[in-house]
N, C-alpha and C positions, 0 to 999 in steps of 0.2 A: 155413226161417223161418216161425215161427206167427203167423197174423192171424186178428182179430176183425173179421168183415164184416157188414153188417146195413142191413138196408134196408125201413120204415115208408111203409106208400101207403094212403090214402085215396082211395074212390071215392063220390061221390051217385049212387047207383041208383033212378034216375025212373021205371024199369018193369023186367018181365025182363027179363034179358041175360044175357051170355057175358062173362068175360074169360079173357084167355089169359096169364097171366104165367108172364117168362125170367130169373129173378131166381136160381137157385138157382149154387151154385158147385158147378163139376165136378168129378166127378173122373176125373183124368189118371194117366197112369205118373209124372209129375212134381207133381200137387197131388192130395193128400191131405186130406177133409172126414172131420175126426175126431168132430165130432157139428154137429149142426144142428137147429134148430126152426122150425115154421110154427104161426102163429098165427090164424086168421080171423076176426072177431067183426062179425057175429053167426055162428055156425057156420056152414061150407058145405062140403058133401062136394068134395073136390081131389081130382082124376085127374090121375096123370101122364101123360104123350104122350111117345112116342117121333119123334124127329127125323126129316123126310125130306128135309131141307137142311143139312151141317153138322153142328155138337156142341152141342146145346144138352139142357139139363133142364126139358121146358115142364110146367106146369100149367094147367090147367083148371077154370073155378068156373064152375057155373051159379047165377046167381041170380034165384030166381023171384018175388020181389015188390022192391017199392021199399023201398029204406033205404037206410043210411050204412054203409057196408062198410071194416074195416078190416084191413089183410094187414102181418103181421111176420117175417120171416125173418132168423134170427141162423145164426151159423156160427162156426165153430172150423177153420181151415186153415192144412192145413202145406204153402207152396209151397216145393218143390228146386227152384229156381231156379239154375241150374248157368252158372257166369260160362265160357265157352271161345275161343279162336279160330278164329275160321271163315273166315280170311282162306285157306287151304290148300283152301278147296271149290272141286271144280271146277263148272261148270255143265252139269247135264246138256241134253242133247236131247231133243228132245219123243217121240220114236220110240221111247225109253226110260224115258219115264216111268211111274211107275205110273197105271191107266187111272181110280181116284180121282180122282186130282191135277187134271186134268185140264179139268173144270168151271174151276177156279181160274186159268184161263187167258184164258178168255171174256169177251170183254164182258158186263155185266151193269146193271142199271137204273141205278145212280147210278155206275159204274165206268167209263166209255165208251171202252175204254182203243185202239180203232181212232179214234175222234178223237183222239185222243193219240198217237199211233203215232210222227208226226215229231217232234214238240214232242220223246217222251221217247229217240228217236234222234239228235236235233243235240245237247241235253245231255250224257247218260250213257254213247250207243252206243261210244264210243270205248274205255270203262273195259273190260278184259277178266275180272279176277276179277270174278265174281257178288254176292259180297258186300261188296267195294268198292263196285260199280253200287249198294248198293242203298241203305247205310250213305249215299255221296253226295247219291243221290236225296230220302232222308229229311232232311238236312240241306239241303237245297237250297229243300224245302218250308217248314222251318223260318225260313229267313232271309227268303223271298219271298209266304209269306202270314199276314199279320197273324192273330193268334189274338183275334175279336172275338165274346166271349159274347151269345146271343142273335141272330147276323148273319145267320144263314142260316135255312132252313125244313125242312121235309121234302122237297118237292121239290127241292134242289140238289143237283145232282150232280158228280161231279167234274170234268168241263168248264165248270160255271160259276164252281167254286172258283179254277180258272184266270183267269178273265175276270176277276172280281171281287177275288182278292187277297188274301181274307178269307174268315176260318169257324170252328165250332166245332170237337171233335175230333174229331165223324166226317166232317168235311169234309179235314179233314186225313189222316183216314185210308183215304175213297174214293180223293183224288187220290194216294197212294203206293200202293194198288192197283193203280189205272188205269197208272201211271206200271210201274210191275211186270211187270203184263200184258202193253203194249205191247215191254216188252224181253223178250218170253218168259221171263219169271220166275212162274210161282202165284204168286198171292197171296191172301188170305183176311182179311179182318174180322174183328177180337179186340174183343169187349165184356167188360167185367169193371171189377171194386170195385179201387180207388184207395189208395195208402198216400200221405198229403202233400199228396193233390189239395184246393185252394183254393177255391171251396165243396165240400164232398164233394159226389160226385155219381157218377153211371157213367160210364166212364170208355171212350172208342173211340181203338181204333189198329191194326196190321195185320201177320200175319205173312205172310211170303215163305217158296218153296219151296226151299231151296238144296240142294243137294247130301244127296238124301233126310231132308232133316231141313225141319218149320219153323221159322222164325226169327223170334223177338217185335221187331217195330219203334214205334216212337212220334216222328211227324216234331213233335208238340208240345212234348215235353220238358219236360212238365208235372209229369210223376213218373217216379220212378227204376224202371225193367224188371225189377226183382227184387222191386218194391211193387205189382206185379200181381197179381188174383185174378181167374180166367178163369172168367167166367159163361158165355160162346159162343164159336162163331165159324160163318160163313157168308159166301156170294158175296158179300154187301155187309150193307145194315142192312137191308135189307128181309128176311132169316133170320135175323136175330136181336134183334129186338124186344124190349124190356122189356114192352113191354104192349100186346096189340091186344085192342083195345074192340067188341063188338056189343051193342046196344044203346043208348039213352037213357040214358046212363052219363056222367057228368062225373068226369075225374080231379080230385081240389081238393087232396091235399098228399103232399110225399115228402120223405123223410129218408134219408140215405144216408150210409153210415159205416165205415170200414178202419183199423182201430187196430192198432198191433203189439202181438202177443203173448210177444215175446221181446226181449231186449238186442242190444247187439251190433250194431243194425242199419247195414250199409256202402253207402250206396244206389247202384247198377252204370247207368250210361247207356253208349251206342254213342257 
């Protein structure tokens, strides 16, 4: 299925600085970027960066005097989005695992998933397929924390999403990490462009490691799994950033946009 992704940011640049933008859509054995553009104005030389956390396409602008900085990225992608059953995986052992994977098990800054250890063992522990446990887990999220735009900050982590009850979608998509984690499940932070999401915007949620394969989850259920376009993924959001700032830099406006490029479309939820 073909999508039109695209994403308009504005920065006031008060002095030199750096940004680092994660904006670009990957490509996967399963998504395909059949053309794309970047636009900068006023001109500025863009280096790409190779990842040392995760899958990400990062860029890099230096800008050396102050102005009003504007970045456009359009895309053309074809995500196979492959609908299966995955109720027949079994769950592997850690002993077994591939030694990648493995990071993805760890507590990590906003994923605290050893605070979580009992909480997501009295719920889930009992379920024995994996993707049972997790499919639950994510609905469970669903029913029990209010989805409140704006609620959270950047410091919330998944133990205060807990507390609190409320969050946006990377709060919803730490605590099914966390929640993961804790039952020795990987799991990993999915950022990426929205097909249906209400304001457009970037869009976080989380895959699981099942039975050597990952698994795209979304405890918001805010857009259908097959309307995803994967910009990252990383230990939580701290690897995968839309945009880290140095310098005297004010973000002032972003547009964000996933149109479909084809008919047809059947939207697939868990």
């Amino acid at each position: 299925m073909k999508f039109n992704v695209s994403a308009q940011m504005t920065y006031d640049v008060r002095s030199a600085g750096t940004l680092i933008l994660n904006i670009h859509a990957l490509r996967t054995p399963t998504q395909a970027v059949l053309e794309e553009t970047l636009t900068v104005d006023p001109y500025l030389k863009v280096e790409e960066l190779f990842a040392v956390n995760g899958e990400n396409r990062i860029i890099r602008l230096e800008v050396p005097e102050k102005s009003i900085v504007q970045i456009a990225y359009e895309a053309t992608v074809d995500n196979d989005f492959e609908v299966k059953n995955h109720t027949s995986r079994e769950e592997i052992m850690v002993g077994k695992m591939d030694p990648a994977v493995l990071p993805y098990l760890y507590p990590s800054r906003y994923c605290q998933s050893d605070k979580l250890f009992r909480l997501a063992n009295n719920l889930f522990g009992h379920i024995a397929n994996p993707f049972e446990k997790v499919v639950t887990l994510a609905n469970w999220i669903n029913k029990n924390v209010e989805y409140r735009s704006g609620f959270s900050n950047a410091q919330t982590s998944a133990y205060d999403t807990v507390t609190e009850q409320a969050g946006v979608c990377r709060d919803f998509a730490h605590l099914g990490i966390a929640l993961c984690r804790a039952l020795t499940i990987p799991a990993r932070y999915y950022t990426g462009y929205a097909y249906q999401l209400k304001p457009g915007d970037f869009h976080a949620c989380f895959e699981a490691y099942i039975g050597d394969e990952w698994i795209l989850f979304d405890a918001t259920r805010l857009v259908p799994l097959n309307g995803l376009i994967k910009i990252a993924t990383g230990r939580d959001a701290a690897d995968t950033a839309i945009a880290n700032i140095f310098g005297d830099i004010l973000f002032t406006s972003m547009q964000v946009k996933c149109e479909l490029a084809d008919e047809n479309f059947e939207p697939f939820y868990y």
